[in-house]
Each structure stands twice: as C-alpha cells, then as structure tokens.
C-alpha positions in Angstrom: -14.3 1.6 217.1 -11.2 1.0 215.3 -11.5 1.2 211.3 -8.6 0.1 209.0 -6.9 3.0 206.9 -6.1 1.2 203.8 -8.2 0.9 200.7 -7.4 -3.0 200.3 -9.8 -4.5 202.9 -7.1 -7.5 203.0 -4.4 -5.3 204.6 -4.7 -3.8 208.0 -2.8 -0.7 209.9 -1.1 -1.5 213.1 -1.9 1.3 215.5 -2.2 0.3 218.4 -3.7 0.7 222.1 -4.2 -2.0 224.4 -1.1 -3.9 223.0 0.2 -7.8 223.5 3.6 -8.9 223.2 4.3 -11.3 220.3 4.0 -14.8 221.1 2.8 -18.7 218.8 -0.2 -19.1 221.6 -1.0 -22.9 222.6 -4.2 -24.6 221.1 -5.8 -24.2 224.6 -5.6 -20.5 224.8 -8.0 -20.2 222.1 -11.2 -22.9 223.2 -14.4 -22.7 221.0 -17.7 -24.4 222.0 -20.7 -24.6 219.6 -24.2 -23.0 220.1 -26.9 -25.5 219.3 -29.7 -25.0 217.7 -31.8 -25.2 220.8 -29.3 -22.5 222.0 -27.4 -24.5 224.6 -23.9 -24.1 224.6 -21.9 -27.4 224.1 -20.0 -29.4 226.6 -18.0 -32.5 226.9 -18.9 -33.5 230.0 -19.8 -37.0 230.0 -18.4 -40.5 228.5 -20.3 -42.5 229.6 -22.1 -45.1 226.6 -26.0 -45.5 226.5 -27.1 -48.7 226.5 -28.0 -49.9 223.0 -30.0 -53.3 222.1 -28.4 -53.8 218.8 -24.7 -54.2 220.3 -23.5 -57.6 220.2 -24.6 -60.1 222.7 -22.6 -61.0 225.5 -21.0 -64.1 224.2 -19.5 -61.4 221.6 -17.7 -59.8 224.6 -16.3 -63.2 225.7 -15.7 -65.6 222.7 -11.8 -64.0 222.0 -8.9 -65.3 224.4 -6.8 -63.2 226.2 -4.2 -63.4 223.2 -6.6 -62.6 220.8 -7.4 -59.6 222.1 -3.6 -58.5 223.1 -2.8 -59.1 219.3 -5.7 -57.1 218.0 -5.0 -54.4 220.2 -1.6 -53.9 218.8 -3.0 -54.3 215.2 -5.6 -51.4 216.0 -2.7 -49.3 217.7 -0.1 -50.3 214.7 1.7 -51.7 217.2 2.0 -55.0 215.7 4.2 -55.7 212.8 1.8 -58.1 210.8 -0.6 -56.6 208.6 -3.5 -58.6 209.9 -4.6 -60.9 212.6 -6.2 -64.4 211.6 -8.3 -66.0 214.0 -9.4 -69.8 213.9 -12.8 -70.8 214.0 -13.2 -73.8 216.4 -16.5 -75.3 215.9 -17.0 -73.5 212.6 -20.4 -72.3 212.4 -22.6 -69.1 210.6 -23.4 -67.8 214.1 -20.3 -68.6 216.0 -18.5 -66.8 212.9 -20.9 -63.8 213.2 -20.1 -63.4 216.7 -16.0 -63.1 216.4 -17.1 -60.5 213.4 -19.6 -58.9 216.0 -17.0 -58.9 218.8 -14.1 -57.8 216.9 -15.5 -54.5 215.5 -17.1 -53.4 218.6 -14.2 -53.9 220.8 -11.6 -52.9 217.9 -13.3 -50.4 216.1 -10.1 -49.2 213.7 -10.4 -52.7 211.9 -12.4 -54.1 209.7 -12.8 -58.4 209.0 -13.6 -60.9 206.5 -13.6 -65.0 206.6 -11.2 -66.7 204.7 -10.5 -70.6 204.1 -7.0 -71.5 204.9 -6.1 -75.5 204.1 -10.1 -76.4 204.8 -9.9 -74.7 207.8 -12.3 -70.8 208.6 -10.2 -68.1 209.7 -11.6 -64.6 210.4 -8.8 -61.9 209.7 -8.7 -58.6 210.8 -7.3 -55.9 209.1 -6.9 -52.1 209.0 -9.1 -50.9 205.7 -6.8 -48.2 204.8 -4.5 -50.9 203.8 -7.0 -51.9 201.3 -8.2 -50.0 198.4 -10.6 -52.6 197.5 -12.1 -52.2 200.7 -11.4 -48.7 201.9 -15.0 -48.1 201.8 -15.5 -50.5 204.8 -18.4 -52.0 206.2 -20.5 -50.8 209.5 -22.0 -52.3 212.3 -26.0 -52.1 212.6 -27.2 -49.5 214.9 -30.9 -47.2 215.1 -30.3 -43.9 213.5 -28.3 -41.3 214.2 -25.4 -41.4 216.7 -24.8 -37.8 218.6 -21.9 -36.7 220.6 -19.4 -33.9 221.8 -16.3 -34.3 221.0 -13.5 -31.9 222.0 -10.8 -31.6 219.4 -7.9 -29.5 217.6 -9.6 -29.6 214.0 -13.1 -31.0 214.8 -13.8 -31.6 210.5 -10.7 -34.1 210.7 -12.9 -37.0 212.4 -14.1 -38.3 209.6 -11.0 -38.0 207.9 -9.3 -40.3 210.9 -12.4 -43.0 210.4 -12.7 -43.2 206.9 -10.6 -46.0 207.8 -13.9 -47.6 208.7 -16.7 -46.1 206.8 -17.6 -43.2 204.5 -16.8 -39.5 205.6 -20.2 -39.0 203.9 -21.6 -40.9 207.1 -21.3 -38.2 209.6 -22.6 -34.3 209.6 -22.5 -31.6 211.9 -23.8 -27.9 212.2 -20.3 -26.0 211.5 -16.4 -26.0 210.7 -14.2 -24.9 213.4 -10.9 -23.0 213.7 -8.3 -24.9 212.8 -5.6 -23.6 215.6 -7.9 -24.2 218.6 -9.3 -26.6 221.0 -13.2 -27.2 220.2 -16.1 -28.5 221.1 -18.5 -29.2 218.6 -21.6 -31.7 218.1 -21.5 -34.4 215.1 -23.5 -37.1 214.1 -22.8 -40.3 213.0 -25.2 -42.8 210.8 -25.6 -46.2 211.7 -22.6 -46.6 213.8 -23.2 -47.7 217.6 -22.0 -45.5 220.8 -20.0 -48.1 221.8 -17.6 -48.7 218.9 -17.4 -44.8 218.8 -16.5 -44.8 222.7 -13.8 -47.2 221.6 -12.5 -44.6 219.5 -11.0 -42.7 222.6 -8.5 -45.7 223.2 -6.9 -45.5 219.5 -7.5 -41.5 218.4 -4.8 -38.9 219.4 -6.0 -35.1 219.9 -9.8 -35.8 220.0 -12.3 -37.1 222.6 -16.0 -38.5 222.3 -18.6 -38.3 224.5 -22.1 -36.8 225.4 -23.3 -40.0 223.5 -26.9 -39.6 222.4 -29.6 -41.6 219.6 -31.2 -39.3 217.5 -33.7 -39.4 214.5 -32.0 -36.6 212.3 -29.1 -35.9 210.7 -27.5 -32.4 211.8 -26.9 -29.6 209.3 -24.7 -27.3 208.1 -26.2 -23.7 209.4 -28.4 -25.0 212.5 -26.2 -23.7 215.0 -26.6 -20.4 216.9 -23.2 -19.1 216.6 -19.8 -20.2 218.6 -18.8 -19.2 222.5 -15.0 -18.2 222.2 -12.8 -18.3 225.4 -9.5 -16.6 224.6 -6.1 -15.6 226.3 -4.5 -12.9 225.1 -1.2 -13.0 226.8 1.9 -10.3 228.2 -0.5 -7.8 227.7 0.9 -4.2 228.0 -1.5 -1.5 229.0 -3.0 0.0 232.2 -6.2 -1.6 233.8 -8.3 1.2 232.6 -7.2 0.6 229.1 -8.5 -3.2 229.3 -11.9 -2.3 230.8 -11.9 0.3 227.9 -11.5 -1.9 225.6 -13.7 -4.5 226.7 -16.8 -2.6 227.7 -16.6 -1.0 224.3 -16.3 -4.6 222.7 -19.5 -5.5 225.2 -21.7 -2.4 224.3 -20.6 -1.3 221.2 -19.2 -4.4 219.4 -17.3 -4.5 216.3 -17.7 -3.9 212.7 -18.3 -7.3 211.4 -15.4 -7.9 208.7 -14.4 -11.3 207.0 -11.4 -12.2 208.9 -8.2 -12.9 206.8 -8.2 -16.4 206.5 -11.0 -15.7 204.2 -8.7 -14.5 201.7 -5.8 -17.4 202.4 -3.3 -17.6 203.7 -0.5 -17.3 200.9 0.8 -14.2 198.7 -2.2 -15.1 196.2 -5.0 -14.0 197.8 -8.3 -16.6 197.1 -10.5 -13.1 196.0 -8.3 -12.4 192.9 -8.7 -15.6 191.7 -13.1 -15.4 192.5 -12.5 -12.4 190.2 -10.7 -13.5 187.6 -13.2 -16.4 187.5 -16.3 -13.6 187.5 -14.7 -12.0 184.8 -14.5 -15.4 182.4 -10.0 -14.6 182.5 -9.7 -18.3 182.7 -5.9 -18.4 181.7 -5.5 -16.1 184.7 -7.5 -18.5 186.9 -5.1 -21.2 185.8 -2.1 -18.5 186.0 -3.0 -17.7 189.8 -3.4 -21.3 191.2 -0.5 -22.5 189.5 2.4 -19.7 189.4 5.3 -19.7 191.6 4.5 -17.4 194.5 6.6 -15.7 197.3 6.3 -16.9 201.3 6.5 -20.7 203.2 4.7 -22.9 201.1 5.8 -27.0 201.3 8.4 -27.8 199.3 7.0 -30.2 197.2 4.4 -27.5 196.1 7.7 -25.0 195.2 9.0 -27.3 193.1 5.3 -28.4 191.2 5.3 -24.5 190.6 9.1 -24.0 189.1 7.9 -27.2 187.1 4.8 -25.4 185.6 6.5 -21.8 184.8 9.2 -23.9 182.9 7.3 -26.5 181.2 3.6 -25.6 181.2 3.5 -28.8 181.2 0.3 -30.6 183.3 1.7 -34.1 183.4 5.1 -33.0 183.9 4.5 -30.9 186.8 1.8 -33.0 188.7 4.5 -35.8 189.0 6.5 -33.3 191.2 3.1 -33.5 193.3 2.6 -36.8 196.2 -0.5 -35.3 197.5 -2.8 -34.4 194.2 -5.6 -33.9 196.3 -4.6 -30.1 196.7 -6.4 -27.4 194.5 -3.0 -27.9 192.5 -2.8 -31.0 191.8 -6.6 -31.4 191.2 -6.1 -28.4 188.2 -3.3 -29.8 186.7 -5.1 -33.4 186.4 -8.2 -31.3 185.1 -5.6 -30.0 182.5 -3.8 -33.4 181.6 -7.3 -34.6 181.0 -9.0 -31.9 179.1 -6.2 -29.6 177.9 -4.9 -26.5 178.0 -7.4 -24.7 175.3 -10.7 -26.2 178.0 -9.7 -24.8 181.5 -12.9 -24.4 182.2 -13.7 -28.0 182.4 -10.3 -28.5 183.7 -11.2 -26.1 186.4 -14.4 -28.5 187.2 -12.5 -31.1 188.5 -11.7 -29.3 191.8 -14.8 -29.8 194.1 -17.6 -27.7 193.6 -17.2 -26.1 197.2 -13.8 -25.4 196.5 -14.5 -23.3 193.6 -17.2 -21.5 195.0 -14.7 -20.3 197.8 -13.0 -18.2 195.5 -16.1 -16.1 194.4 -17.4 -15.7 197.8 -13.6 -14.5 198.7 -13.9 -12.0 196.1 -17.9 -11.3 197.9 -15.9 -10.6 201.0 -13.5 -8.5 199.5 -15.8 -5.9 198.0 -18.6 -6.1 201.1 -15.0 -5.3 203.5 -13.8 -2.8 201.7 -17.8 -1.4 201.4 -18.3 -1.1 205.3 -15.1 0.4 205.6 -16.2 3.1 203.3 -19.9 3.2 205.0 -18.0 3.8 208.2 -15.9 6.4 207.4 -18.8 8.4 205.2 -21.6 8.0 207.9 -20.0 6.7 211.3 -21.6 4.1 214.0 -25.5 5.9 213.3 -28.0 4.5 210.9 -29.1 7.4 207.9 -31.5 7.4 205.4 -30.8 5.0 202.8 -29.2 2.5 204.5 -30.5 -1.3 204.8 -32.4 -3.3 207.1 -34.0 -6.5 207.1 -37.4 -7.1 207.9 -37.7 -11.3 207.7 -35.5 -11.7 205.0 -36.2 -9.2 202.9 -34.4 -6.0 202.5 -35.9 -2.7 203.1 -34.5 1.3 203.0 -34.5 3.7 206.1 -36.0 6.3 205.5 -35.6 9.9 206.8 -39.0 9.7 209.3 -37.9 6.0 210.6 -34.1 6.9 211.1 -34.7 6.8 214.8 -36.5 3.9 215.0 -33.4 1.9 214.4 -29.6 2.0 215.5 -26.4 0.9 214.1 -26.8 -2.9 215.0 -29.6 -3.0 212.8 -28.4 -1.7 209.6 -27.0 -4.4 206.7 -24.7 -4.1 203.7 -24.8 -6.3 200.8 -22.3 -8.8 199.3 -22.3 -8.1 195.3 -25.3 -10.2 193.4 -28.1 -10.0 190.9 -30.6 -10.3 193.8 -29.6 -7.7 196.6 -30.7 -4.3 196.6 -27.6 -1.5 197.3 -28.4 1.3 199.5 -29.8 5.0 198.4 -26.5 6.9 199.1 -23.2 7.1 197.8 -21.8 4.2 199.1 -24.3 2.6 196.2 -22.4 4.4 193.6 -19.1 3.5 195.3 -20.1 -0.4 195.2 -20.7 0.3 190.8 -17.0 2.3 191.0 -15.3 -0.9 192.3 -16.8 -3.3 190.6 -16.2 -1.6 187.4 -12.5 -1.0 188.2 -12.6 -4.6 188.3 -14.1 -4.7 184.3 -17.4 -6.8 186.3 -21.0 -5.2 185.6 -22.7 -4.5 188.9 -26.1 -5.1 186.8 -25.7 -8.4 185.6 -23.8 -10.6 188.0 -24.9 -13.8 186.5 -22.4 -15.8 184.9 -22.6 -17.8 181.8 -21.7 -20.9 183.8 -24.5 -21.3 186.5 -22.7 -22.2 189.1 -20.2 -18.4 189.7 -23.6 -16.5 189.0 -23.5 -14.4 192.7 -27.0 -14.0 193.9 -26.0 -11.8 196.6 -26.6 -11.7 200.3 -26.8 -9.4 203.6 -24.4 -9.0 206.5 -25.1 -6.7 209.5 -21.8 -3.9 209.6 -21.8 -4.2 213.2 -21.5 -7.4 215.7 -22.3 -7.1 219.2 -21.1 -10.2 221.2 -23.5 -11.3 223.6 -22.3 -13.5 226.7 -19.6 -11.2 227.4 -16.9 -11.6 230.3 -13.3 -10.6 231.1 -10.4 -11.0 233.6 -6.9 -9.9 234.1 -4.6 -13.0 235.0 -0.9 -12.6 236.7 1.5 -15.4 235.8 5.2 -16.4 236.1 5.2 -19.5 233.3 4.2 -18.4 229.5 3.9 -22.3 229.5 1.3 -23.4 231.7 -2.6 -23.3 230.6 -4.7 -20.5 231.9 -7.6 -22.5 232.3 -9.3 -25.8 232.5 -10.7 -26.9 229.3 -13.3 -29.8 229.3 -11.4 -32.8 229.2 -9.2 -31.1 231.9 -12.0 -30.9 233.9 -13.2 -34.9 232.6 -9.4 -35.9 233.6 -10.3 -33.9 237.8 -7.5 -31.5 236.9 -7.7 -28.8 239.8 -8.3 -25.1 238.3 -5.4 -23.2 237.6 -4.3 -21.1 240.7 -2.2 -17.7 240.4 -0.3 -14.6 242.7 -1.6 -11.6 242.9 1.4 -10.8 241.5 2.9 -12.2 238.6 5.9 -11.5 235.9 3.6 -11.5 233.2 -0.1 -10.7 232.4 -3.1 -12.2 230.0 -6.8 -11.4 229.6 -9.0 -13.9 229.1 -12.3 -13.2 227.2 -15.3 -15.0 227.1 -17.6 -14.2 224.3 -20.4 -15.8 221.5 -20.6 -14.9 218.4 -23.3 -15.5 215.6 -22.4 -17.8 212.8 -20.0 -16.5 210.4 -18.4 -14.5 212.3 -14.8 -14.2 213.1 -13.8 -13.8 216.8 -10.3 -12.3 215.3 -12.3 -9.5 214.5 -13.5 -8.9 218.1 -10.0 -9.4 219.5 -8.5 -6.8 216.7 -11.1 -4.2 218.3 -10.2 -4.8 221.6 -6.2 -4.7 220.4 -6.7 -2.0 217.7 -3.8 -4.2 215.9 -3.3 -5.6 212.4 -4.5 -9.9 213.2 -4.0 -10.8 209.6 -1.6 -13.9 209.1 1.0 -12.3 207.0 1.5 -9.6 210.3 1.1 -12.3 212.8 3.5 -14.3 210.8 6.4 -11.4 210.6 6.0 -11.4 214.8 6.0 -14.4 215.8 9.0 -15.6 213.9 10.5 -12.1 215.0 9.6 -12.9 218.6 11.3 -16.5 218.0 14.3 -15.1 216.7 
C-alpha cells in the first residue's frame, strides 16, 4: 500500500508504478451511480411517465392551437424574441381560463402564467420567472407527494439550480452530492411537482436527463445512501499486464488507506483547512485575511481584481463593486463587512451560509485525521495493535492485547479532532496533542465560544476496501471516442463500443463502490501510486497540452 512521504497530508510524492500518460479525461470516463438505501445500484433506464390523476384533463392537452403552442415553444427554448406570449381567452370563463393555465405549464414546464385584462379583453401570458424578481419564486402545479426519478447528469446538485426558474430549490432533496467532473446517476425527489411536467424537462434541459419516474410518500435525505459505484478509465496506461493485475488485486483485497481527497482542501493556493484553523483558534482578522488576499494560481478575473481592490483599499464597499457574482464566499464576506464593519468580523463572517463555514473546520478535521493515519501507518503498518480503535455500534472501544487477533486492519478507526472522541492508547495519541498544539488549539477543550465551530469529533475507518470490484485492459486507436456505453447511451440503442486486439494506445477501466464519504481518487492513486491532487494534475495536463 502506497503511503505519502510528506508531513503535510495536502501534498503528495509522485513515485510511481503502474503509470498513465497525462491527459484532461472526458466527463464519460469517469461515470458514478448512487447506492440506495435499499442497496440497489441506480440506473436510468426508463422514461417512460406514470400515469397521474391530478394532470390536467384532456381538454388541457387540446384547447391551444397549433400556433400557440409553436410560439410557446420558442419562448421556453428562448428562441423567441418577445419576452412573453399572451393568449386570448375566447369565451372567457374561470374554468376555460384554468385550463390554458393547466395546459400551459404541463406542456411548457420552463414557464410560468398569470391573467391579465388588456382593453376589456382576458389574456393569459406566459413568461419565463427568472425574468421576474417579483415572481422568481414561482408557482407549482398540484401533484400527490413526492416525485422520484434518476437522472443522469454532469453536476447532479445543478437541477435545482436550472428550475428554480419554476419553483424553490428548497423543493427537491436527494441522498448525496456528486463529483463535479463526471457523468452521474443519482436519485432526487421533487415535492408537489407532477412526472409529466418533469418529463417535459428533457425537451428544454441541456446535459441532464429524467427518468425512472416514481410517487413516493417521503422526502429523501442527505446520508441514506449506501455509498457510490465508480466506473473509471484510466487511459495510455504504461506498465506490463502483471503490473495492472498487481495493482488491482491489491486494490480488491487489500484496499486503500481512506484519506480525504484534495478537493477537500480546495482547489486554490489557500487551502480551506487554514482558514477552519484560524477560525478554531478565534484569529478572525486572519479568517478575513485568508478569504480575501490576493493569491497565486487561475482564479477568474473578476475575483483578481476584487482581491488587488481589497489589499489596496481594505475597503468592503469598494472592493465588492469589482464583484458581478456576490454570491461567492467573497463577495458574501465583504457584504458581511460593509454591513457590520471591520471591528465585528465575526458577524460579518455569519453572513456566508452556515454550511459554508462549517466546511472550513471540517477541512481543517481532515487535515489533522490525514496527516494522523499517515503517521499510524508508518508507526504500526496494515495490522491492528493494542490501543487502536474500533467501533462496536457507534461507540468507540480500545483493542486490547488478548483481542488483537480478533480483529484486522479494516476494522480499526481513527478519530477526527473533537470534545467527544476518544484518541487511541499509543503514541499516535500523543502525536494528535503535538499537532494540535503546534497549531496554538487545545486538544482538551475543542469547544468554541461560538457554538456553531465547537468540533464534537467523529470516526473514520484508516482502510477502505472496495467491494464490487472489476477490471479490464482496453486497446484503442482514438483518445476521442468513449470507452463505454453510459445509460443514456444505452436509452439512445447506441451499440457497445467494439475494439482490436491490438490497438495504439491502452486504458483500464475499473468498476468499483465505495461507501459514503469516500473518495474514489484515493482508490485510483493506490492503484497509480501517483500524486492525484489538483495542483499536480493541473501542472500535467497543461504540460501535456502544451
């Protein structure tokens, strides 16, 4: 098992076995499917709409002409120049009116309507809500509960995001977040919005899909699911066929040790732990000082210049107007500071969303438990010893020296720093105090005078053994063409992917699940024995580019 040599558990070596060339992979060679809770892995398979009683009638389906429909098409699609799309009401009644509202929003589900008089006459008009603040928070059509479905998508978390056009993202809920740079399948659930509306969705949304439509009585939520099945292609792969079944049958049997991958530290030359610490150690003018100081690397320019704006002015005001997005963790500060002032950061702080500031702290969690396993590895190796920490339900017990063998390296735990975890009965206890107090934090009293950055702690298995486990060697001649169907594919009848015996280059591809909160670039590090952080992948691929 491959174990990082440098102290700073956000920095990796690069030695190397199994080896890939550099390349920026495509969305579809990286394809993750959720685990349910009933332990079913997740599929989009199937768009096909149950029927539901409470869509409109079928004189809702028939009551716009031809036109009518052309023209709100091209309105949904922002195809059409006009801003909204009035329709007369012949025969003005309550119930005819209801029904072009009715039909409208079922068939054109991007738009919302209202009636309006025009010169004694009633219009309905339909409209895009996002044009209108007064009404961005939209209205819904009635339907029973909850609506379930797969979708298949690049950033699964962005659907609500794309509809809030229509209704609230508070509306919808789901089990877990997703990679960002993948293709993946994932269930979410919708309140009070019917199947067929979301079906419609399909016609009008770019990079996602909907389907595997189902009612249900329950919301979902965040932590049901079993874990995440990865399918990954690693390709022009160097290395002899013995090396890749190395690799992978230690990945299958041994596993890997189960690190926080580096996106939990961000992604930019401020790493998201050393502002959690600065925040656990009350340093609030170095919180501020962090979030808001010029920084090295590719950051948008807009952000560059909000920064050069701050370190010349510490001006809030001044340097927020250099901002046209303010919803980032930059803007949101610097409002916090226009409003409250420079001598209350802490309430200035408190305008960034709750789950946004807890990130940091947990980042700085991460940091210590990384750089603790790395230290329990090297001390004691892949064999449980007296001292160490199990779990028996949830609570936390000791090994000791008569029940060493009753246990192996898969069951043994290490905690993330709080005032309610227990630290194990050997050195690496004393080296968990060391670290913390190099970072001026008491290891005995890690609750914070502001309730919400007090760390209660928590336990994380050192070693990950993925279950599901499968793995071939593919020869290919185009680094562009996919290396394997992924659902829709399969929805759309695309024929499987067929290759030579022989090709000019060669990829594996690796099927694997994982637990929740675990991070599959951890597995593919062990089976590469090379540095995956994004700063290293960065430096290759624009080195490969060049």
């Amino acid at each position: 098992m491959w174990l990082p040599k440098e102290k700073d558990a956000a920095k990796e070596d690069t030695r190397q076995n199994l080896t890939l060339l550099p390349y920026l992979y495509p969305y579809s060679d990286f394809v993750v499917h959720e685990i349910g809770k009933d332990g079913r892995i997740s599929h989009l398979d199937d768009l096909s709409v149950p029927v539901d009683e409470e869509d409109p009638p079928e004189d809702a389906l028939t009551v716009l002409t031809a036109e009518d429909r052309q023209q709100l098409e091209e309105l949904q699609l922002f195809k059409n120049k006009e801003t909204n799309v009035a329709i007369e009401v012949i025969e003005d009644t309550k119930e005819k009116r209801t029904i072009i509202h009715q039909a409208i929003k079922s068939l054109f589900p991007g738009l919302e309507t209202k009636t309006e008089d025009r010169e004694g006459r009633k219009y309905i008009v339909a409209y895009h809500a996002a044009g209108k603040k007064a009404l961005a928070k939209g209205h819904v059509t009635s339907s029973k509960g909850q609506e379930s479905f797969q979708m298949e998508s690049s950033s699964a978390h962005c659907l609500s995001g794309g509809l809030s056009v229509i209704v609230k993202p508070n509306i919808f809920s789901y089990m877990g977040t997703k990679d960002k740079r993948a293709i993946t399948v994932q269930e979410i659930a919708v309140l009070k919005i019917s199947a067929q509306r979301l079906a419609h969705l399909n016609k009008c949304l770019m990079n996602f899909k909907l389907g595997n439509f189902s009612y249900q009585k329950t919301p979902l939520k965040l932590g049901e699911l079993q874990g995440n099945h990865f399918t990954v292609v690693l390709r022009n792969i160097t290395g002899t066929e013995e090396q890749v079944q190395q690799a992978m049958q230690s990945l299958k049997e041994t596993g890997f040790i189960n690190y926080y991958g580096m996106q939990r530290f961000g992604t930019t030359a401020v790493p998201t732990y050393q502002v959690g610490r600065a925040i656990l150690q009350n340093a609030w003018t170095e919180v501020m000082d962090l979030i808001l100081k010029p920084r090295s690397g590719a950051e948008k320019g807009y952000l560059v210049k909000c920064r050069e704006e701050w370190a010349k002015t510490k001006d809030p005001a001044s340097a927020l107007k250099k901002l046209p997005v303010k919803r980032c963790v930059e803007g949101q500060l610097l409002r916090g500071l226009s409003k409250y002032g420079m001598k209350n950061i802490v309430s200035a702080f408190g305008i960034i969303p709750r789950n946004n500031r807890l990130m940091y702290i947990h980042s700085y969690q991460s940091y210590v438990w990384n750089n603790m396993v790395s230290k329990r590895v090297e001390d004691y190796g892949l064999k449980p010893v007296p001292g160490d920490l199990v779990l028996k339900g949830a609570t936390a017990t000791y090994i000791e020296e008569d029940d060493v063998n009753n246990y192996s390296i898969h069951d043994v735990v290490m905690p993330l720093p709080g005032f309610d975890v227990i630290y194990p009965k050997h050195k690496i206890s004393e080296a968990y105090r060391e670290m913390l107090t190099a970072d001026n934090l008491d290891i005995d009293n890690m609750r914070h005078t502001i309730r919400d950055y007090s760390l209660s702690g928590a336990y994380r298995k050192i070693i990950i053994r993925p279950q599901n486990v499968s793995w071939e060697v593919i020869a290919y001649d185009d680094p562009k063409i996919p290396l394997f169907n992924t659902d829709v594919d399969n929805l759309e009848g695309k024929p499987p992917p067929v290759f030579a015996s022989e090709g000019k280059y060669r990829a594996l591809k690796m099927d694997f699940s994982l637990p929740p909160s675990t991070y599959a670039t951890m597995a593919i590090r062990e089976v590469l024995k090379m540095d995956t952080s994004i700063k290293k992948q960065t430096q290759l691929n624009t080195n490969w580019l060049r």
